[in-house]
C-alpha positions in Angstrom: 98.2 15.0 -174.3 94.9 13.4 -175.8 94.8 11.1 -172.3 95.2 14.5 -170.6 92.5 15.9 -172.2 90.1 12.5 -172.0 91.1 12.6 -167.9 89.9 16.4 -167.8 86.7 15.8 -169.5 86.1 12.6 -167.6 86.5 14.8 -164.1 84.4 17.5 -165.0 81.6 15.0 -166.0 82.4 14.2 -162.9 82.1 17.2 -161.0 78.6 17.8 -163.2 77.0 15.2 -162.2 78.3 13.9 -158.8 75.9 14.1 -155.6 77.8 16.5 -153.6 78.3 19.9 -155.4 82.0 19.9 -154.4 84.1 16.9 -154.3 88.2 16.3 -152.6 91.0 15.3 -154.8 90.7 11.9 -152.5 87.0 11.6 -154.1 88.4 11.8 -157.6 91.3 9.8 -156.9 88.7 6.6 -155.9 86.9 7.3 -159.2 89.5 7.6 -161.7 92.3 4.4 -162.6 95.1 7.2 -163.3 97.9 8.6 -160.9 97.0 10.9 -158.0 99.5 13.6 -159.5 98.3 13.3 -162.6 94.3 14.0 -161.6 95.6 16.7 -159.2 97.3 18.3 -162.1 94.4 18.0 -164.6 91.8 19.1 -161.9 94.4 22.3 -161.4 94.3 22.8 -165.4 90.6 23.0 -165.3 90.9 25.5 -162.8 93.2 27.7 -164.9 90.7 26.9 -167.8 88.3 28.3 -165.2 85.8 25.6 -165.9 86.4 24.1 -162.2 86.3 26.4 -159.2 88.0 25.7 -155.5 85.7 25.7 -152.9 86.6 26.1 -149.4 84.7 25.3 -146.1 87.3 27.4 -144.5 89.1 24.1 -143.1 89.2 22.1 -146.6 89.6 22.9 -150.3 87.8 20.9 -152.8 86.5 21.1 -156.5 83.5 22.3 -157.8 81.9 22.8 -161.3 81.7 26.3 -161.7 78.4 28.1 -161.9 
């Protein structure tokens, strides 16, 4: 759980200081050296933490820090 919790923390650094306000699983994927499922869930954890927020174009969903 501790690597869980490092890998949340590490993606909403992420998300805080990245270029574009919202960024695609596929963005995080390149960034991290984890497993896809296992940034996908911890992305989707921060959601339910409600410290990340989906973002939709209306085509695509992505991530964003909330605020």
């Amino acid at each position: 759980m501790a690597d869980d919790q490092a890998l949340k923390d590490q993606i909403l650094e992420l998300l805080l200081t990245a270029k574009k306000p919202q960024l695609y699983l596929a963005d995080m994927n390149k960034k991290f050296d984890a497993k896809p499922r296992a940034i996908k869930n911890a992305a989707n954890a921060l959601v339910k933490e409600g410290k990340v927020e989906f973002w939709s174009s209306g085509s695509s969903t992505m991530y964003a820090a909330k605020g």
